[in-house]
matplotlib code that plots the C-alpha trace (Angstrom):
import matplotlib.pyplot as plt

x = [106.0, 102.3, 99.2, 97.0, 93.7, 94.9, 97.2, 100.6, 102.8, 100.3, 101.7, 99.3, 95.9, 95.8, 94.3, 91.0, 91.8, 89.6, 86.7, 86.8, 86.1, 83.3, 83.7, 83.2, 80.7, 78.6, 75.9, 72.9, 72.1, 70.9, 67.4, 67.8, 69.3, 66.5, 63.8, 66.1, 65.8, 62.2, 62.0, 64.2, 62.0, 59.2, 59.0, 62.2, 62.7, 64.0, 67.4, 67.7, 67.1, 69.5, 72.2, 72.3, 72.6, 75.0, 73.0, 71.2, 68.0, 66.9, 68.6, 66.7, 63.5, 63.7, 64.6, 61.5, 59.3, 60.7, 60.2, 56.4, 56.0, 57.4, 54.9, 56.8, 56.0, 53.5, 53.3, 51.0, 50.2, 50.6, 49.6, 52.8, 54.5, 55.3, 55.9, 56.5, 54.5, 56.4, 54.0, 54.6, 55.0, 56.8, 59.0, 62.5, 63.0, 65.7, 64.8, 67.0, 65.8, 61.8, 60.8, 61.8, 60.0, 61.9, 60.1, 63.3, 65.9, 63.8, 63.4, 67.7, 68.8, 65.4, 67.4, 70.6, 73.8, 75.7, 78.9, 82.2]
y = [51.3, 51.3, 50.9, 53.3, 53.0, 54.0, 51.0, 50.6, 52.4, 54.9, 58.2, 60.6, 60.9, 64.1, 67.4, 68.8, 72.0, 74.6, 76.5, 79.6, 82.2, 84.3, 87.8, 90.3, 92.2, 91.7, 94.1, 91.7, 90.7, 87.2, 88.5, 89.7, 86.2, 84.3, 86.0, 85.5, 82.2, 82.0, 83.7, 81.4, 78.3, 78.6, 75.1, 75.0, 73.7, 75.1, 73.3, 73.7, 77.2, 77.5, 75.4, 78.0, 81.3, 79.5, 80.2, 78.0, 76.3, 77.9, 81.4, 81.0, 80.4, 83.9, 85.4, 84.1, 85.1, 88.5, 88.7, 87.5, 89.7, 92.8, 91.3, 90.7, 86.8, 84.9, 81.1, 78.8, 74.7, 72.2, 69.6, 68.9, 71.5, 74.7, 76.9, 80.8, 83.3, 86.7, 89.7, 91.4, 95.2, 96.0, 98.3, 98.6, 99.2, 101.9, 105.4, 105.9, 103.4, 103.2, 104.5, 101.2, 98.0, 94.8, 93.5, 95.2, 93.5, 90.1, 90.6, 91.3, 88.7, 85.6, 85.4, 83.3, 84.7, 87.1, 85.0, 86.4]
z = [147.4, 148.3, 146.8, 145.7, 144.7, 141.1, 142.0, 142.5, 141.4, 139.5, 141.6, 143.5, 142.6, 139.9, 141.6, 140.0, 138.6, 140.7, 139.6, 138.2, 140.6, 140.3, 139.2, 142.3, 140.6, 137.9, 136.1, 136.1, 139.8, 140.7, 140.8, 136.9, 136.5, 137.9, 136.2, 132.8, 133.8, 134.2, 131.0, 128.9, 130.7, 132.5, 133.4, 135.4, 138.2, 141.1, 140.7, 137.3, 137.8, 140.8, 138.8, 136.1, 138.0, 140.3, 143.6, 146.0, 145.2, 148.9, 147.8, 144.5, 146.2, 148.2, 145.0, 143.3, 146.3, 145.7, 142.2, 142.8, 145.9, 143.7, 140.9, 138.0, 138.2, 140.2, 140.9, 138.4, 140.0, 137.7, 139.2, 141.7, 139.9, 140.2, 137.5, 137.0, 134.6, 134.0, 134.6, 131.0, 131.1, 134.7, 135.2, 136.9, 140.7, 140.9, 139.9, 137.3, 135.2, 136.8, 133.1, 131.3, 131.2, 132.2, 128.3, 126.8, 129.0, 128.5, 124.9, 124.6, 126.2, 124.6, 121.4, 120.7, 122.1, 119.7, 117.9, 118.9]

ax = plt.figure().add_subplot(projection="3d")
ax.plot(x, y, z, "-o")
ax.set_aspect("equal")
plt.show()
């Protein structure tokens, strides 16, 4: 018999059950997900951000410099803070879908979640 640091006799430690894994694919990209996330709240934080797409705060970083770079957000200071303005009215990067404004995806996805 030994001790544990449940004490003795208490048996193994239980195992955590493991995370779900992540789908392979997806059809929002983390980019769409991190401008969502801007979207939804602006005055984020990079973490917060990060802990809701399920990336990186450093991977979210890049992704925000791309998303300003492309110019469908750019930085605001407050104060210490950083926080993220969408640019209203941009379109789509791929070809097929370069006529559409990213206002519609925003706009679908701002309200509450449909009840199953």
């Amino acid at each position: 018999m030994t001790d544990s640091p449940q004490g003795p006799d208490q048996g193994p430690e239980p195992l955590l059950a493991p995370a779900p894994a992540r789908p392979p694919w997806t059809f929002l990209t983390n980019h769409g997900h991190v401008l969502l996330s801007v979207a939804a709240d602006p005055q984020a934080r990079i973490t917060d951000i990060a802990a809701r797409v399920g990336i990186t705060p450093r991977s979210t970083l890049q992704i925000l410099k791309d998303l300003e770079d492309a110019g469908y957000l750019h930085r605001v200071r407050a104060g210490r803070r950083t926080r993220y303005a969408l640019e209203p009215h941009q379109h789509f990067r791929h070809p097929a879908t370069a006529s559409w404004e990213i206002d519609g995806l925003i706009g679908l996805f701002a309200g509450p979640a449909p009840s199953a």
